[in-house]
N, C-alpha and C positions, 0 to 999 in steps of 0.2 A: 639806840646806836649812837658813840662818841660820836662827836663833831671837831674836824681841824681843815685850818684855812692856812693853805701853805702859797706865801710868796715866790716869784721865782722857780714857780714850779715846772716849766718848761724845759731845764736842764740839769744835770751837775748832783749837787748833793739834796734840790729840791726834787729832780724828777723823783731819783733814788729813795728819797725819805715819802715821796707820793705813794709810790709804786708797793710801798712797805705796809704803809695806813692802809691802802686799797686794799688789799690781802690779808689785814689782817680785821676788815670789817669796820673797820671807818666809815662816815661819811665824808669825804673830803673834796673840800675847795679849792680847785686848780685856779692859780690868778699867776698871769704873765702879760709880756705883749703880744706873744705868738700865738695867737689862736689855732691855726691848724696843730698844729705842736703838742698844743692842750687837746683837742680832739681827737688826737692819736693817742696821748696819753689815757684817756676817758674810755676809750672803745671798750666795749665788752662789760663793763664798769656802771651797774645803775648808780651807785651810791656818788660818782664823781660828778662834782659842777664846774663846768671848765665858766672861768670868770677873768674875760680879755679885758686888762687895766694896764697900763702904765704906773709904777709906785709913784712918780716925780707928780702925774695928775691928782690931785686935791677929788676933784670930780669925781673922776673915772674909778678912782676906788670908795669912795663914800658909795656909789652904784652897788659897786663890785660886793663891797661888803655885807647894804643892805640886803641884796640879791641873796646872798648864801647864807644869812640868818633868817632869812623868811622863807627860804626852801627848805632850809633843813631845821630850821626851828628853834635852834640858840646856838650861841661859840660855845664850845670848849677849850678850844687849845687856837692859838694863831704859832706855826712857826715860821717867824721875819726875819724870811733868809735871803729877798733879792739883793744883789749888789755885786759891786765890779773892781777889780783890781785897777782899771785905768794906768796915766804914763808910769814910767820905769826911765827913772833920770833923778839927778840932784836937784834940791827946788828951786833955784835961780834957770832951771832948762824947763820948769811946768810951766802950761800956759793955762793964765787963769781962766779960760774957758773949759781946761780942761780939770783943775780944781774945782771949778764951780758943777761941772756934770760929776762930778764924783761924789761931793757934798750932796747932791740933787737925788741922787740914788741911793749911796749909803746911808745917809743920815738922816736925812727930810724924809725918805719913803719910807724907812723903817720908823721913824718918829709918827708919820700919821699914819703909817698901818698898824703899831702898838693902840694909837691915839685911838681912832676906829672900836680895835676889839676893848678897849677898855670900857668904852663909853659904852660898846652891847653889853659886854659881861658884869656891868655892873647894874644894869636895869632887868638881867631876864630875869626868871624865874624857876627852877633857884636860881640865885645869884652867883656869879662865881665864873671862874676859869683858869686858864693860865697862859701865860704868852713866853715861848720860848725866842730868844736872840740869839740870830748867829752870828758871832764874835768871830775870834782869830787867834791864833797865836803870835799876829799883831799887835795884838791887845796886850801882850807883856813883851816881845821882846820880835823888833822890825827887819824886815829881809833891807838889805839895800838898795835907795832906792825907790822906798816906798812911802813917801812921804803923805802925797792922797789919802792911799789907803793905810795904814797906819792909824792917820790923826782921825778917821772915822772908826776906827774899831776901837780906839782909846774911847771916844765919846758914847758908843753904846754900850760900854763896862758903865760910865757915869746913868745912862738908859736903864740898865736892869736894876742897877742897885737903887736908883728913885723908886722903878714901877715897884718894886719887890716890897718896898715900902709903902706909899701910896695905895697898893693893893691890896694893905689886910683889912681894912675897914670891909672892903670889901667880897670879901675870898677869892681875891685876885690872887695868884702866884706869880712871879716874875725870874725866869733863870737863863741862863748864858752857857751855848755850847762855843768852845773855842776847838775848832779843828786842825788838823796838821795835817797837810800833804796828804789828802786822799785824793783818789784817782779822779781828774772832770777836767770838761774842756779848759778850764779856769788855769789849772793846774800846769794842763799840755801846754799852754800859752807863754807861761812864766817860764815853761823847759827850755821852750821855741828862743826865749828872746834868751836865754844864759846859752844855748847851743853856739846863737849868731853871734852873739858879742865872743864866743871863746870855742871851737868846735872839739877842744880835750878837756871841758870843764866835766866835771864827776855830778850827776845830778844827786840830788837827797833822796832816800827812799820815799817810798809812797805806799798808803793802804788804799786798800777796795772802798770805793764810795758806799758801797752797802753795807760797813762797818759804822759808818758816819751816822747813816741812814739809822741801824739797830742805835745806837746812842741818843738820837734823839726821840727813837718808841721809847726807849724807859723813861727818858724823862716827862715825856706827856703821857703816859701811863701810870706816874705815882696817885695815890688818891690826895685827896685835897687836902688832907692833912699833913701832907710830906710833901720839899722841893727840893731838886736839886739846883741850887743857885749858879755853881759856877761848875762845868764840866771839862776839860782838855780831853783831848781822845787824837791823839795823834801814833804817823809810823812810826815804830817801836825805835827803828835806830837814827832818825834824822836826828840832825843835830840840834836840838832848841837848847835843854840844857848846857847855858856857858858860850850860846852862838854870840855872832856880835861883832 
């Protein structure tokens, strides 16, 4: 039975991409901070390990991580999807508490939850794995506004493209799903705040989370010989190409 250890798996495009591996006979590591969340998730479910961490905790996931390679018996795949959109303002209006919680979560949690699965997958037996990153369309071209988040999906494009390298010694894989506008609370939030700032503002389309979800089974489903490095998978008519 594969093995994947999904961050963030509490909500959004992590429950969704859980919900998907569960079904399709994974063994899969539930890690969030919401434990009941995860045990809802889990119900019914032998192959699921709910594993309550905080990404920003050093600790709490070193635990987290040991815990689901010693249950289930090696990584295969980590997909390091928590993380948070945070303020929506010009940067002279962020307050650096609240840059500093966003760097804390985007960037730090996904740097030691990579760090983590790298350091298993390259000592089990066989060796190897692969670690998916969930990017952005961030990552090449920024909503307004979004400076936080943003400047943390720029820096996990630099993330994949090291590990991607770093990794072959190893049979490590390293690849980047960059999503658009699917459906999650993440999403409904960003709607929430263009509604109140403008209640005739036209929103962007949006696809089904479980679209997101099928995109990242294929890519932790290639064999180790195949990666897909960089993915975009967004609603067919938002407007990315030439936004701005």
């Amino acid at each position: 039975m594969k093995t994947i250890l999904i961050t963030g798996a509490s909500s959004g495009i992590g429950r969704a991409t859980a919900e998907l591996f569960l079904q399709s006979g994974w063994r899969v590591g539930l890690l969030a901070r919401r434990e009941e969340t995860l045990r809802d998730l889990a119900s019914g479910h032998d192959a699921a390990h709910v594993l309550r961490a905080d990404v920003t905790d050093a600790a709490e996931l070193e635990v987290a991580f040991r815990d689901f390679a010693t249950r289930a018996g090696r990584l295969d795949v980590l997909f390091n999807n928590a993380g948070s959109f945070g303020p929506t303002a010009p940067i002279d209006e962020v307050a650096l508490e609240d840059w500093r919680r966003i760097m804390a979560v985007n960037l730090d949690g996904m740097f030691m939850a990579a760090r983590l699965a790298f350091g298993q997958m390259r000592v089990q037996h066989p060796k190897g794995g692969r670690i998916i990153n969930n990017g952005s369309l961030s990552a090449h071209s920024p909503r307004p506004g979004s400076v936080c988040y943003t400047t943390t999906k720029h820096a996990i494009t630099g993330l994949t493209r090291s590990l991607s390298l770093d990794g072959r010694p190893f049979d490590i894989a390293c690849g980047q799903i960059d999503i658009g506008n699917a459906r999650t609370e993440l999403v409904d939030d960003l709607n929430a705040r263009v509604l109140e700032a403008d209640p005739e503002a036209e929103l962007m389309p949006m696809m089904d989370v479980e679209d997101a979800a099928r995109a990242v089974f294929h890519m932790a489903s290639l064999p180790a010989g195949a990666n897909v490095l960089f993915m975009t998978v967004m609603a067919t008519k938002m407007p990315y190409i030439g936004r701005g």
